[in-house]
C-alpha angles and dihedrals in degrees: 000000000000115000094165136045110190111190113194124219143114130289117244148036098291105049089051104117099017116139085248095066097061090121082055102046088047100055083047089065086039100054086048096051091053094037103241133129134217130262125198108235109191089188092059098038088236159084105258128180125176120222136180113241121181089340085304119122103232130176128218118202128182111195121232107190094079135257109295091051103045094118085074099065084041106051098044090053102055086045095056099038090039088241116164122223086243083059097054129089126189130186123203134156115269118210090196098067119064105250120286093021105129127203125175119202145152128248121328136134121318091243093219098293105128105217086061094051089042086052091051103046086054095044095049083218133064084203088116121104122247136206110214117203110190128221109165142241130286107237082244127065083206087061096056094092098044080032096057092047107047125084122265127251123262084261099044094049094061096055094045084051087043092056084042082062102041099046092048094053095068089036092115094050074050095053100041090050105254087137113142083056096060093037087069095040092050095044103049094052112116112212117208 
């Protein structure tokens, strides 16, 4: 069972709707869905709500404390709530899938995206799920960092807000750990 949802993303107006800040953005439209509305929590660096899916208490963190040190906020807050690493799932935007394109796995490397690296050096384990949200890769390697925080087109906006959707529509299969089958379902979707 799932008892956190991390979404990754950057503190502050300007980064708002920055491809970063797909995890954000995601637990926005989250929080939405379930009704529920966001406290700052100093003691965990982050923004946490607590939500009822599928009759399960589940809590929702964005980190504040930006991108690179995300495994702060993480970590302080599943020590303090006695939350595993198997019960954790964090969503993050993923530049090696085209955007709107929506996979769901456990552990792994960090790929080079630093959240990650930052969650799994505070959580000692990169045993957590994540729910990757692509976005897609700048034709330049030189681009990723200008690319990752600036806003998405109109078009690319939709499909990003189209896997939101869809991946929040099997969440409480999610929460309740019916994972490997939404791992199929998820990962089978074609966006267009």
């Amino acid at each position: 069972m799932i008892k956190l949802i991390v979404g990754l993303g950057n503190p502050g107006q300007e980064y708002e709707k920055t491809r970063h800040n797909a995890g954000f953005l995601f637990l926005d439209h989250l929080l939405a869905t379930y009704h529920g509305s966001w406290l700052n929590e100093p003691r965990f660096n982050g923004h946490v709500a607590l939500i009822n899916i599928g009759n399960s208490s589940v809590r929702l963190l964005k980190p504040m404390t930006f991108m690179n040190r995300s495994g702060q906020a993480v970590g302080n807050l599943s020590r303090y709530h006695k939350i595993s690493p198997d019960e954790i799932l964090v969503v993050h935007d993923e530049l090696d899938f085209g955007t709107g394109v929506i996979k769901l796995k456990k552990g792994g490397g960090h790929g080079g995206h630093n959240g990650l690296k930052d969650i799994v050096a505070h959580l000692n384990s990169s045993d957590f799920y994540r729910l990757r949200i692509g976005i897609d890769r700048p034709k330049s390697s030189a681009q990723v960092a200008n690319y990752v925080l600036s806003a998405p087109s109109k078009s690319d906006s939709e499909q990003i807000f189209t896997a939101y959707v869809e991946a929040s529509n099997h969440i409480e299969e999610i929460v309740l750990g019916d994972i490997s089958k939404v791992m199929n379902k998820l990962n089978a979707i074609k966006i267009s």
